[in-house]
ROLOFI-247722 format. One line per 2 residues: number of its first residue (from 1); their letters; for each residue x, y, z of N, C-alpha, C. Coordinates in nm, 2 decimals. Layout:
! residues N
NUM) A) X Y Z X Y Z X Y Z; ...
This chain:
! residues 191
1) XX) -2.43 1.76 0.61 -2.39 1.67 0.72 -2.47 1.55 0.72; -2.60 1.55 0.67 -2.70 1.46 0.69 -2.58 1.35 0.61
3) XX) -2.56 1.34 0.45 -2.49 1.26 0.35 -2.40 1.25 0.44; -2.30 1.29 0.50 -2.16 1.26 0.54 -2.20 1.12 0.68
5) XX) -2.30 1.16 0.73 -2.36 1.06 0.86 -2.41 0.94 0.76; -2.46 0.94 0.69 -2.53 0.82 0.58 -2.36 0.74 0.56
7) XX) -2.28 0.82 0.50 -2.21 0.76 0.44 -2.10 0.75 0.54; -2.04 0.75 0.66 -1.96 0.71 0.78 -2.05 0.57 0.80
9) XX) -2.16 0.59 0.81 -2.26 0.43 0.87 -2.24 0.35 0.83; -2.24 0.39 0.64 -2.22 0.27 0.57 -2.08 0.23 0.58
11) XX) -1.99 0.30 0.60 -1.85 0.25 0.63 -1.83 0.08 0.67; -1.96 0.05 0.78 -1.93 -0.09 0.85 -1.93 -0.16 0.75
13) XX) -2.00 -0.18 0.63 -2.05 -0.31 0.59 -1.89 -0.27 0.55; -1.75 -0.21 0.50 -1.63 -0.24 0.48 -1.53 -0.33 0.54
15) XX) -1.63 -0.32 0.70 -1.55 -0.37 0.77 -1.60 -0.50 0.85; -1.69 -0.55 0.79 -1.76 -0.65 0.77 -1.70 -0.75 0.70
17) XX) -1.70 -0.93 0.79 -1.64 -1.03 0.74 -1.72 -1.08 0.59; -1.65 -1.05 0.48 -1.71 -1.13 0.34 -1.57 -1.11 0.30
19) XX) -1.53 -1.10 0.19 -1.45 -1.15 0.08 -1.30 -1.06 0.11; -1.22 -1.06 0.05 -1.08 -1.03 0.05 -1.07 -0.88 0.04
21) XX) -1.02 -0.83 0.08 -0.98 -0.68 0.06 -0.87 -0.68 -0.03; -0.95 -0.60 -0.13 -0.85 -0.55 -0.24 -0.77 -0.33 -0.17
23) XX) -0.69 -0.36 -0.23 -0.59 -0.22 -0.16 -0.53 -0.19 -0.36; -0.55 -0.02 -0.32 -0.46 0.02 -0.49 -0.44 0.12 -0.48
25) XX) -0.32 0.20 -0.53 -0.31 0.32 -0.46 -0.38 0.40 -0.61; -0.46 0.50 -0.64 -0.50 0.55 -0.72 -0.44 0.72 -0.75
27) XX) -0.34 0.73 -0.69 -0.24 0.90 -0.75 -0.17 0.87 -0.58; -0.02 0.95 -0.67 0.09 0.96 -0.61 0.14 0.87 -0.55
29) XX) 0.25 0.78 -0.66 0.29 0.70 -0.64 0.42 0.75 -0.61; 0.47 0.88 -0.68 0.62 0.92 -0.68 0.63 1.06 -0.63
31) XX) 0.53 1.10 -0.53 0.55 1.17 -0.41 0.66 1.12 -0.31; 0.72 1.20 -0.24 0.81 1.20 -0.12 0.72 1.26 -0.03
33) XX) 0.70 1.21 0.09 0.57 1.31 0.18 0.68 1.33 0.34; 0.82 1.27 0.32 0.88 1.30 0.40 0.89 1.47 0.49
35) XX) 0.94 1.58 0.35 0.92 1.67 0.37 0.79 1.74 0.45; 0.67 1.68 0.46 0.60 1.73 0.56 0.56 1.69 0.70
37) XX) 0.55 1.77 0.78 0.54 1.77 0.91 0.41 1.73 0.99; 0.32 1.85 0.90 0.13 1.78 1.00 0.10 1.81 0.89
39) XX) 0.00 1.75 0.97 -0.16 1.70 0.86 -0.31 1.81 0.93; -0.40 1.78 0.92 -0.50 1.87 0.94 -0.65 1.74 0.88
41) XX) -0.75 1.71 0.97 -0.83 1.65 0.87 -0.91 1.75 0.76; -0.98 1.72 0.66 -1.07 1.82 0.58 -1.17 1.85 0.66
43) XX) -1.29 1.76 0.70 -1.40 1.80 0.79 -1.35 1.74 0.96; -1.47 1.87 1.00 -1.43 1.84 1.16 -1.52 1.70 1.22
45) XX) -1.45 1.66 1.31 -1.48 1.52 1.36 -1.66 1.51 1.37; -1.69 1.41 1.37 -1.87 1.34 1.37 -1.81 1.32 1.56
47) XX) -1.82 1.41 1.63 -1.82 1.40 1.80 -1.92 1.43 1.90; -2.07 1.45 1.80 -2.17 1.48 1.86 -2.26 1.34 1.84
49) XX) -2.29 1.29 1.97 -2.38 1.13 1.96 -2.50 1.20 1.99; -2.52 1.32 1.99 -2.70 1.37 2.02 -2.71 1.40 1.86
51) XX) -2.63 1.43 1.79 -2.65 1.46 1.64 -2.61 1.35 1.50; -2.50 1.27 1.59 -2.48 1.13 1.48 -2.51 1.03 1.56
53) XX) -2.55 0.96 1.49 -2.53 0.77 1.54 -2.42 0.75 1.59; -2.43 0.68 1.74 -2.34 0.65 1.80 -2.21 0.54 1.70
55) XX) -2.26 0.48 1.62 -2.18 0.37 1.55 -2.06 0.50 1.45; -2.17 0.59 1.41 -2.08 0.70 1.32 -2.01 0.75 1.37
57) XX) -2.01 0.81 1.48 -1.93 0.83 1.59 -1.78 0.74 1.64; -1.87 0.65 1.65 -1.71 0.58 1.68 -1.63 0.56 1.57
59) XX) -1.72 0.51 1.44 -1.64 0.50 1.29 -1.54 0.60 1.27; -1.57 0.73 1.30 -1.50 0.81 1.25 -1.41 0.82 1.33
61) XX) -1.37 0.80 1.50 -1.27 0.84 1.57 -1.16 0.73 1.55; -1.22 0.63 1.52 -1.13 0.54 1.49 -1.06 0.51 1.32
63) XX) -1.15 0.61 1.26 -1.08 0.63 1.11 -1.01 0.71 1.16; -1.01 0.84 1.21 -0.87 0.94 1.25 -0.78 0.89 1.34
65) XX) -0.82 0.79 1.44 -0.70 0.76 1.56 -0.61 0.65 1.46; -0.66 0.55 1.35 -0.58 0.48 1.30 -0.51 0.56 1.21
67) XX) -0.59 0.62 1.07 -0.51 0.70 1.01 -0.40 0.79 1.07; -0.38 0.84 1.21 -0.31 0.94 1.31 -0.21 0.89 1.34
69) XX) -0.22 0.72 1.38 -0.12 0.63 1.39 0.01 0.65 1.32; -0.05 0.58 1.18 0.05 0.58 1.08 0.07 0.69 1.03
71) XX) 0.03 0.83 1.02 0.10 0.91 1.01 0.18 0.96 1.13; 0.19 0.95 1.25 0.29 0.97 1.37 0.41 0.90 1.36
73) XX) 0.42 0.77 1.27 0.48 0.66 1.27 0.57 0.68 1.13; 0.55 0.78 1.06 0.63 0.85 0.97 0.65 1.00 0.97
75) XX) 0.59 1.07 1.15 0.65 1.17 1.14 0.63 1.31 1.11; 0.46 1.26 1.10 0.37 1.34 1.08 0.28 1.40 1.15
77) XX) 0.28 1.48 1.25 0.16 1.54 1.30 0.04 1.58 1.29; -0.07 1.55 1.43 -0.16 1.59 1.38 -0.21 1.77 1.41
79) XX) -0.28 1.84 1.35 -0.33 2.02 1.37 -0.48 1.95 1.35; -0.49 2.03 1.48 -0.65 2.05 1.50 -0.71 2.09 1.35
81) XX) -0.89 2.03 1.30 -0.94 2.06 1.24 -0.91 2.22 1.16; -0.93 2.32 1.26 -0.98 2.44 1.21 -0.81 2.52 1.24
83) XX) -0.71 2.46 1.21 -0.55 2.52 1.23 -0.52 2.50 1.11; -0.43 2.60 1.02 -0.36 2.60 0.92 -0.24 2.44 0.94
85) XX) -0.20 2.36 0.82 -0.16 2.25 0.82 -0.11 2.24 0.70; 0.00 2.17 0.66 0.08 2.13 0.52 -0.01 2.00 0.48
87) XX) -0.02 1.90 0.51 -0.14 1.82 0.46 -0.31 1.84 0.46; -0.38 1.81 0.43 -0.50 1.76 0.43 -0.54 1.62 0.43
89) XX) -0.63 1.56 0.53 -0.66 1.43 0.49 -0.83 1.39 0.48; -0.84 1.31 0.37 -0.97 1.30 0.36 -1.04 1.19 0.38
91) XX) -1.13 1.12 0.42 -1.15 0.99 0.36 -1.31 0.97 0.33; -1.35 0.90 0.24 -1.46 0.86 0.19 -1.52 0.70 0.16
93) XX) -1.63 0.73 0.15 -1.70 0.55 0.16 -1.79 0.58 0.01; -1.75 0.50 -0.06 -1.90 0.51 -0.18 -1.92 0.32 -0.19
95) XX) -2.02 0.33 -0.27 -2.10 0.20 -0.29 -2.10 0.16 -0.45; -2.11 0.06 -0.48 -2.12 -0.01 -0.60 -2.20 -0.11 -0.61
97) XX) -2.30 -0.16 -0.70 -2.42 -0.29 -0.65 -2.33 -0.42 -0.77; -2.31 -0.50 -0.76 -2.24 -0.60 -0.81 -2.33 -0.70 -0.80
99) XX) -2.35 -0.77 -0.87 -2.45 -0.87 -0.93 -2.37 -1.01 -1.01; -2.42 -1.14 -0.92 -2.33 -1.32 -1.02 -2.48 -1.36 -1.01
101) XX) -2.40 -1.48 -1.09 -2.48 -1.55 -1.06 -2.53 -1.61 -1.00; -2.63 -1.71 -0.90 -2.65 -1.82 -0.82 -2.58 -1.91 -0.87
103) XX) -2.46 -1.99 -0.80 -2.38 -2.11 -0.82 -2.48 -2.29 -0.84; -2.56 -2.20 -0.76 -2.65 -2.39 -0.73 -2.71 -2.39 -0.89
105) XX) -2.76 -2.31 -0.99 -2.78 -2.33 -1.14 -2.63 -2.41 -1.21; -2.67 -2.54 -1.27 -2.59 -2.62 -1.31 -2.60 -2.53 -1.49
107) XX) -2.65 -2.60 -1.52 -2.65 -2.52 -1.68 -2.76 -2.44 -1.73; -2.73 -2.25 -1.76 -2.86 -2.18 -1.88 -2.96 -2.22 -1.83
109) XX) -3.02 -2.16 -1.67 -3.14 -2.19 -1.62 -3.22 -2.30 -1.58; -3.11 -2.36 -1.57 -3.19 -2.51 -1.52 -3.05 -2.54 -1.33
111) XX) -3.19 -2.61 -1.28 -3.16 -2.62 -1.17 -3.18 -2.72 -1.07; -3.08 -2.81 -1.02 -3.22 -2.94 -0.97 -3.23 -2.91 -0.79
113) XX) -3.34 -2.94 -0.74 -3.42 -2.94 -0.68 -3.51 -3.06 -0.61; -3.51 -3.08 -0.50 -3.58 -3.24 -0.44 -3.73 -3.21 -0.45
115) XX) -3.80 -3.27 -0.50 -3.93 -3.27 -0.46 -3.97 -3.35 -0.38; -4.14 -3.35 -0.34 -4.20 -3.40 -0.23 -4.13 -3.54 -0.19
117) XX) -4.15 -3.61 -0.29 -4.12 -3.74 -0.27 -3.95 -3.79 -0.25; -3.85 -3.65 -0.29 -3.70 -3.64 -0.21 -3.65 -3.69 -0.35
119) XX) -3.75 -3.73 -0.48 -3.61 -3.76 -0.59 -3.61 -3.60 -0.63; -3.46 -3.59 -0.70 -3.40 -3.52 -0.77 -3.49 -3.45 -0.89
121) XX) -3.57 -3.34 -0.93 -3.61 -3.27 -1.05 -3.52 -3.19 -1.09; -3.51 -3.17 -1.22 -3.47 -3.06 -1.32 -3.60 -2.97 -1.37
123) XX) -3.58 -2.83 -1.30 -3.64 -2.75 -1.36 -3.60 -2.57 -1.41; -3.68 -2.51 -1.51 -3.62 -2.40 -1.51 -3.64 -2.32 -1.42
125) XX) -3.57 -2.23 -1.41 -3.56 -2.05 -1.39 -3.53 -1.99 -1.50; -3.61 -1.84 -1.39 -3.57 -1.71 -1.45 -3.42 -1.66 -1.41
127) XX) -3.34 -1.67 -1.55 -3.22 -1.62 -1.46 -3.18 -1.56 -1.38; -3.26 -1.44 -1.41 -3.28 -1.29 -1.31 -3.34 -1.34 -1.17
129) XX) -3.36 -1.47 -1.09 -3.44 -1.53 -1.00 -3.30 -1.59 -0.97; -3.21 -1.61 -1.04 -3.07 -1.67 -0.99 -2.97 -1.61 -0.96
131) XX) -2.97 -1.47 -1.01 -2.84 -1.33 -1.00 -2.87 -1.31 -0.85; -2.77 -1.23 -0.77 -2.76 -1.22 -0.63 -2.67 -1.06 -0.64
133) XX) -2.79 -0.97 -0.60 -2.68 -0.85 -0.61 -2.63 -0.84 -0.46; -2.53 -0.78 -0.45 -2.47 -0.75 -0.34 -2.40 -0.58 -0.33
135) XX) -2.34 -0.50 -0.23 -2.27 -0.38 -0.26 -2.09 -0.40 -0.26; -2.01 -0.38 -0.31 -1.88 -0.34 -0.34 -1.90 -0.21 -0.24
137) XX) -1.83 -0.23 -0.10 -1.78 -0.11 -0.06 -1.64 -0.04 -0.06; -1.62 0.07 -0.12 -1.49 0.13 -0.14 -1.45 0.25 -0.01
139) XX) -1.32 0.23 0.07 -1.28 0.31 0.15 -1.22 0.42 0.06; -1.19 0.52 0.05 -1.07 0.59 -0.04 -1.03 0.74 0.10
141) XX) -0.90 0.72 0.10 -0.82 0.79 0.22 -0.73 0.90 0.11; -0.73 1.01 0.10 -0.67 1.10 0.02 -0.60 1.23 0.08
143) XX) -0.48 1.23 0.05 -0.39 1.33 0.14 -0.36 1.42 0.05; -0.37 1.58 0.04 -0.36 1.65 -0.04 -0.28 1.78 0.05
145) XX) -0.18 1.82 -0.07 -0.06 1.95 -0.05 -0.21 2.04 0.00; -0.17 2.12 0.08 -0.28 2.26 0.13 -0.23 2.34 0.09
147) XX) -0.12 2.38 0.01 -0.15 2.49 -0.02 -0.11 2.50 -0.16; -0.14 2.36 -0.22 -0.11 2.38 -0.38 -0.23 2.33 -0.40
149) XX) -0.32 2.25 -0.33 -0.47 2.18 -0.38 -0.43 2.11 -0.45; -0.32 2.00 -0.42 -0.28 1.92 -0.49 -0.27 1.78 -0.47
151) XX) -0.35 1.70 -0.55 -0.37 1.52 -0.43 -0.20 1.47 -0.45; -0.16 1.40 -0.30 0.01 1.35 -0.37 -0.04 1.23 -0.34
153) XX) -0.12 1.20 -0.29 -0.16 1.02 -0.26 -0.30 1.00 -0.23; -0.33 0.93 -0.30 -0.51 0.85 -0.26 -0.50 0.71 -0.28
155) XX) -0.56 0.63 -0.19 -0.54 0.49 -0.20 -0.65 0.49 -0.18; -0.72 0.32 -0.20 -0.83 0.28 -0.16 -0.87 0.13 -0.14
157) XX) -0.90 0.11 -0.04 -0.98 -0.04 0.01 -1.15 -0.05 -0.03; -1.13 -0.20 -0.11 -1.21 -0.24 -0.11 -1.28 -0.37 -0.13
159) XX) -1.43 -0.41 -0.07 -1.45 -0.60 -0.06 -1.58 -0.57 -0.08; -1.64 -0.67 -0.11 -1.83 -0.71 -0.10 -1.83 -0.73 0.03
161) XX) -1.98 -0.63 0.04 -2.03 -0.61 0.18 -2.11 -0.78 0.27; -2.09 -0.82 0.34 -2.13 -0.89 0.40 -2.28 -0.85 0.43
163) XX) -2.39 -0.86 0.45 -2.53 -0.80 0.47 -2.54 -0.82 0.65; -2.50 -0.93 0.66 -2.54 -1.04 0.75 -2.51 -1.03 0.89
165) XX) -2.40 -0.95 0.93 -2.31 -0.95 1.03 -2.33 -0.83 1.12; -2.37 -0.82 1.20 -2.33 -0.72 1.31 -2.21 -0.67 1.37
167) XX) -2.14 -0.54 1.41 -2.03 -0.54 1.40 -2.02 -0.43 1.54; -1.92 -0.47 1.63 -1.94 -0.42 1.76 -1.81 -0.31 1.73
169) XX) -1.81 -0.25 1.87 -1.71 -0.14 1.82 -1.60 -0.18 1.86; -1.51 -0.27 1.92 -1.37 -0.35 1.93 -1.38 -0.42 1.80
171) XX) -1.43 -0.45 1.74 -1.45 -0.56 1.66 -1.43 -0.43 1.52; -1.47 -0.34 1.49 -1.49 -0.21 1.41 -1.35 -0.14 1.43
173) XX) -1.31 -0.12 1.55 -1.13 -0.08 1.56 -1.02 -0.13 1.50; -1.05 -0.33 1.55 -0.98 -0.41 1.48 -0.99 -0.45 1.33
175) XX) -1.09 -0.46 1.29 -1.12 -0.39 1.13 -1.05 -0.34 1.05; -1.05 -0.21 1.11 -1.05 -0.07 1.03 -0.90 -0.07 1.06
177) XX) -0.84 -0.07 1.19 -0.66 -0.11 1.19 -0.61 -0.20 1.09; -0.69 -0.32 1.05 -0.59 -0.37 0.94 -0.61 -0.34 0.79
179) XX) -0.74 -0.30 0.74 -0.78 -0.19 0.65 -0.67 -0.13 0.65; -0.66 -0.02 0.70 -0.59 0.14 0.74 -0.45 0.09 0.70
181) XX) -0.39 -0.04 0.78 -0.26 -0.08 0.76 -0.21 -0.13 0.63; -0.28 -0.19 0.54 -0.28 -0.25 0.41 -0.26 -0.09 0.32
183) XX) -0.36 -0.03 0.40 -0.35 0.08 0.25 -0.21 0.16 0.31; -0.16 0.15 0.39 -0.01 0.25 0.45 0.12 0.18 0.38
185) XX) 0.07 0.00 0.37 0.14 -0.03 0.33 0.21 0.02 0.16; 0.16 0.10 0.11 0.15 0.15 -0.05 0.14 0.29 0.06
187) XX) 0.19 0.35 0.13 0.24 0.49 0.13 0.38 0.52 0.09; 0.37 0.65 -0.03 0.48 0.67 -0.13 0.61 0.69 -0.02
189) XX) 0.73 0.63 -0.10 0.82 0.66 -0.02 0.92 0.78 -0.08; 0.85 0.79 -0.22 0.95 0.91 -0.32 1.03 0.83 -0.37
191) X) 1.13 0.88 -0.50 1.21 0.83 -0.57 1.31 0.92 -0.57
């Protein structure tokens, strides 16, 4: 439980203002999910704030109230945690460290710079004194047959984490709704 609280936390920096959200659906493109009725999550909700961080707490009620959304909105119900269910749903946060360049280097370590007196120098760097790592955070939401253990759809959102930003919990709802909605958008319709 300890990892699962680490990794709901880090969810925010997903939902953090930086770069574009990429969406791809990674299995079951040519699923029909019409045929099923409810869903069931895999683990039971983070609903204890004396045992998770209040932020993880809210992360997750609001990964299930959106996810719950769009599955109601095709028809799908939700079963309690611990109730037998024709779906399962999962979702996960992993990390990636991505590393560019510094843009302000004009050419192969060289860099200009004002000195004391305000003119213009050219001097070197260490490249490695110019690279800027940052994290790639990936959402991945996966819905699997329960009683064949079979994935029919996994999709996943993902952007460079913003470091910088604080993120309130209206602000973390509104987020994560249009996250959640992008990746529904690529829910299979069957062939």
């Amino acid at each position: 439980m300890i990892l699962r609280k680490a990794v709901v936390l880090s969810a925010l920096c997903l939902l953090m203002a930086c770069s574009t959200i990429n969406v791809h659906q990674t299995a079951g493109t040519a699923y029909d999910l019409k045929g099923y009725s409810n869903y069931r999550w895999k683990l039971a909700p983070l609903d204890d704030p004396g045992k998770y961080a209040e932020r993880a707490v809210i992360l997750d009620k609001a990964m299930r109230d959106t996810v719950g959304a769009e599955m109601s909105k095709r028809g799908i119900s939700r079963k309690a945690f611990n109730e037998p269910a024709e779906l399962v749903l999962d979702y996960k946060v992993l990390f990636q460290p991505e590393s560019y360049a510094d843009m302000d280097s004009d050419n192969f370590g060289w860099v200009w710079q004002r000195d004391d007196s305000g003119k213009m120098q050219r001097h070197t760097v260490n490249p490695a004194d110019e690279n800027v790592v940052l994290q790639r955070a990936r959402l991945v939401l996966t819905v699997t047959d329960a009683s064949q253990k079979e994935i029919l759809w996994e999709v996943e959102a993902d952007r460079l984490m913003d470091q910088g930003r604080e993120v309130d919990g209206d602000d973390m709802r509104q987020s994560l709704g249009k996250v959640v909605a992008k990746m529904f958008e690529l829910y299979p319709k069957g062939e």
